[in-house]
C-alpha positions, -999 to +999 in steps of 0.1 A: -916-732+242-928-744+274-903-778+274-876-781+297-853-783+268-861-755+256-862-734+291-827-748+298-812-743+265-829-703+271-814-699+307-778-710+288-780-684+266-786-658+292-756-673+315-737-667+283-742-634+282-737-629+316-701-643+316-694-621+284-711-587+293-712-589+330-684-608+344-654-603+313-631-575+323-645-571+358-638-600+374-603-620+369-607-643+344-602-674+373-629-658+394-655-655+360-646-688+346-648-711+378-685-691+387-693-699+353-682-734+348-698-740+383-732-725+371-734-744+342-729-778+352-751-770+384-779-761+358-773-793+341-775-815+371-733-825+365-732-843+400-726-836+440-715-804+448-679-812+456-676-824+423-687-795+404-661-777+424-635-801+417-642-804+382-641-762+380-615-756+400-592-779+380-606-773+349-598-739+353-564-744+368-553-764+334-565-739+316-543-710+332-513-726+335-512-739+298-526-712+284-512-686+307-478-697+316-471-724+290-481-709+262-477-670+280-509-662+263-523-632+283-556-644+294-582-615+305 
């Protein structure tokens, strides 16, 4: 219980449910997403800061506009 594993597989679950019970429905869904994209690759050491931003910020972006416009799948 006391591995960093474990502690970081723990913390996961917990920004998990975060995202779903906190942020869903009260913060747009690009807002939510990018915080919580952010967060997790922070917690997992994914690189410079600037990167973790890009990589958010587009990842999000391509998500919306496919998803959103594309497709016109009404995102929450």
């Amino acid at each position: 219980i006391r591995k960093t594993s474990f502690m970081r597989g723990a913390l996961t679950i917990v920004c998990i449910g975060i995202y779903f019970f906190v942020f869903w429905g009260r913060i747009p869904y690009v807002i939510s997403t990018f915080i919580f994209l952010a967060g997790m690759m922070f917690l997992f050491k994914g690189g410079a800061w600037w990167k973790l931003v890009l990589v958010s910020g587009s990842t999000v972006a391509i998500i919306w506009y496919v998803f959103g416009e594309l497709a016109m799948i009404p995102l929450p």
